[in-house]
C-alpha positions as CSV (number, residue, x, y, z in Angstrom):
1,X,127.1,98.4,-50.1
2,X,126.4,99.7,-46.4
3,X,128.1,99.8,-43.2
4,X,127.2,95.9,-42.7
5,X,128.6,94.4,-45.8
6,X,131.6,96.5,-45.6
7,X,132.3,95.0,-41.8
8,X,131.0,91.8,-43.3
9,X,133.9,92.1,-46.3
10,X,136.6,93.7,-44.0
11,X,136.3,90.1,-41.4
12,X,135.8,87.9,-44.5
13,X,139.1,89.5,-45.8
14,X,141.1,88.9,-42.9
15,X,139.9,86.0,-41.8
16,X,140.8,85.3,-45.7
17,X,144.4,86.3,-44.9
18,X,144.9,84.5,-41.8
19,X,145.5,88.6,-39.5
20,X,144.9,88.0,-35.7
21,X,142.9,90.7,-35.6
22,X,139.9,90.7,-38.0
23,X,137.8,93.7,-36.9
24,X,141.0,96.2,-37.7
25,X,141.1,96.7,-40.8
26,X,136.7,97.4,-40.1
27,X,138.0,99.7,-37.3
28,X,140.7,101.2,-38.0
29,X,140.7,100.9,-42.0
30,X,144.2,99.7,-41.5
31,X,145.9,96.8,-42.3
32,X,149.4,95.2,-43.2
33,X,149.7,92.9,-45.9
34,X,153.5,91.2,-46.2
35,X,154.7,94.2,-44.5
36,X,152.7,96.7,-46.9
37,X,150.9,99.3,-45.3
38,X,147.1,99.5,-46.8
39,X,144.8,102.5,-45.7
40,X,141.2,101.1,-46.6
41,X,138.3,103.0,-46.5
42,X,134.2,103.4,-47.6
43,X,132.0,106.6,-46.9
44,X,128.2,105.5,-47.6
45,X,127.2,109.0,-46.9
46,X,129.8,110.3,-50.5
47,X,130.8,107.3,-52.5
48,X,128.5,104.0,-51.6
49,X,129.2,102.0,-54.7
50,X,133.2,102.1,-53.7
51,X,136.0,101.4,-51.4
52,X,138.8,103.2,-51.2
53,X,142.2,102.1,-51.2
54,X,146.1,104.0,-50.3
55,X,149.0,101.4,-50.5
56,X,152.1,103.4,-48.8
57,X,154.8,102.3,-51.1
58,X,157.7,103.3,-49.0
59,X,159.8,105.7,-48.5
60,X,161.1,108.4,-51.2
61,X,164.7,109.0,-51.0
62,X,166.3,112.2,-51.1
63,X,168.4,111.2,-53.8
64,X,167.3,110.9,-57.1
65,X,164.1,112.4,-56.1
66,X,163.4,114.3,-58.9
67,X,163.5,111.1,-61.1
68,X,161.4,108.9,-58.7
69,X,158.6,111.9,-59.5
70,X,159.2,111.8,-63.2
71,X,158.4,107.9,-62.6
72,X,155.9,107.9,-60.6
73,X,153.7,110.4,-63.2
74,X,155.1,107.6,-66.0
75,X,153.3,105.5,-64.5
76,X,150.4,106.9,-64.5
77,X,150.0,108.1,-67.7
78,X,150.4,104.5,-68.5
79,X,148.0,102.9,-65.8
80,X,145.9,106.0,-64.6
81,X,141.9,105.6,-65.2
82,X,139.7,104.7,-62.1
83,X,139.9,101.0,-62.7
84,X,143.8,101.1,-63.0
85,X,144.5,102.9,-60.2
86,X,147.3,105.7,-59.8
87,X,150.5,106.8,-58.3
88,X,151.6,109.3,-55.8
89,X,152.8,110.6,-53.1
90,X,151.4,111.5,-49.6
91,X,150.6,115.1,-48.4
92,X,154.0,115.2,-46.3
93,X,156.0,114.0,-49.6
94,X,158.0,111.5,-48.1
95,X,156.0,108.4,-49.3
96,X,155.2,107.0,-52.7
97,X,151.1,106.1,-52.6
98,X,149.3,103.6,-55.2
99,X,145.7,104.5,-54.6
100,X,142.8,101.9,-56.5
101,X,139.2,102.4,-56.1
102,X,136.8,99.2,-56.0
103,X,133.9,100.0,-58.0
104,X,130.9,97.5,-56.8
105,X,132.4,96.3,-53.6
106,X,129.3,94.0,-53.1
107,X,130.3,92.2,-55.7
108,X,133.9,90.7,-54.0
109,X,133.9,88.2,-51.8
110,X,136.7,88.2,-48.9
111,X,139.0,85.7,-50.4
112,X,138.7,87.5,-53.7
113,X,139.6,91.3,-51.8
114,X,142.5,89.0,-49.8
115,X,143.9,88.2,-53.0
116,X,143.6,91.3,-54.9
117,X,145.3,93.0,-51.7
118,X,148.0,90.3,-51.8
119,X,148.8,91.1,-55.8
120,X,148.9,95.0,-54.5
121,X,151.3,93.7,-51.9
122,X,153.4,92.6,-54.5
123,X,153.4,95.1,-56.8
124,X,154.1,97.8,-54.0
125,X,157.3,95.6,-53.2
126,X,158.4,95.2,-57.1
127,X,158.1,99.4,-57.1
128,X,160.6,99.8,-54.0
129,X,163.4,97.8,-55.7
130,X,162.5,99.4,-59.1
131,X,160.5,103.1,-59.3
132,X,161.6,104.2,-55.8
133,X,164.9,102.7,-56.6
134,X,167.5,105.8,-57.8
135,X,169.5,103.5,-59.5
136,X,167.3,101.1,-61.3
137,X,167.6,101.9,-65.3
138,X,165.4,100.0,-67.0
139,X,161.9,101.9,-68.3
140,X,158.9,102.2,-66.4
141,X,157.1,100.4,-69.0
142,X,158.8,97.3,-68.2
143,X,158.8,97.6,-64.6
144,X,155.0,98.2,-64.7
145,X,154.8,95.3,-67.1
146,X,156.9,92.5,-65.3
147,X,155.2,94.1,-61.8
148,X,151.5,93.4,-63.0
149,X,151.9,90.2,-65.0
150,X,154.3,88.5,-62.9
151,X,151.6,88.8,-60.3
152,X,148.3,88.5,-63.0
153,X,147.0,91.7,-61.8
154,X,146.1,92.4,-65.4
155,X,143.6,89.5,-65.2
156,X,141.6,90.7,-61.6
């Protein structure tokens, strides 16, 4: 992919999920998907054959931190391989991060990146009410399972 196609995806993409704006998320490598913050990004010059993706998953609360840490690795050591994406948290350590990398972007189309975005929107959601959560009990297994496949991210 080049500079072109990645504009050309980026429009497609928003145009694809109806933002006002449709050379932002080009621009700025910024957009927000049902009030989830994406960071999107693609360096030619490093990694060509990928875009990069950081989906701010909130907010870590003080309480229970230690917990939402022991969680967050969890989950990776489920998920974590470059096609799974993986989990955490930003260089200030206030916010949870699901980063994904999209191997081949040439490949998508823009209603096909919309709807993978939307799933991660989703799934970002299902982890504040659950991971980030200090009270939530059930297993990260779970949560990760009921996350992805009530939202067939296990099938994109």
């Amino acid at each position: 992919m080049d500079q072109e196609g990645f504009s050309a995806l980026c429009r497609a993409t928003s145009l694809a999920l109806q933002v006002e704006d449709t050379e932002k998320l080009f621009s700025a490598g910024e957009i927000d998907i049902d009030d989830i913050a994406f960071g999107i990004f693609f360096e030619p010059d490093i990694a060509p054959d990928r875009i990069l993706c950081y989906i701010d998953l909130g907010a870590i609360p003080d309480e229970g931190r230690e917990d939402i840490f022991s969680r967050l690795l969890s989950l990776n050591v489920i998920s974590g391989t470059k096609t799974s994406g993986v989990y955490g948290i930003d260089k200030d350590g206030e916010n949870a991060l699901f980063v994904q990398h999209f191997m081949y972007p040439e490949l998508l189309s823009g209603e096909q990146f919309a709807l993978i975005l939307k799933s991660y929107a989703f799934h970002a959601k299902t982890l504040q009410t659950t991971i980030l959560n200090p009270a939530y009990m059930d297993s990260t297994e779970e949560v990760l399972r009921h996350s992805l496949m009530s939202n067939n991210l296990l099938s994109v």
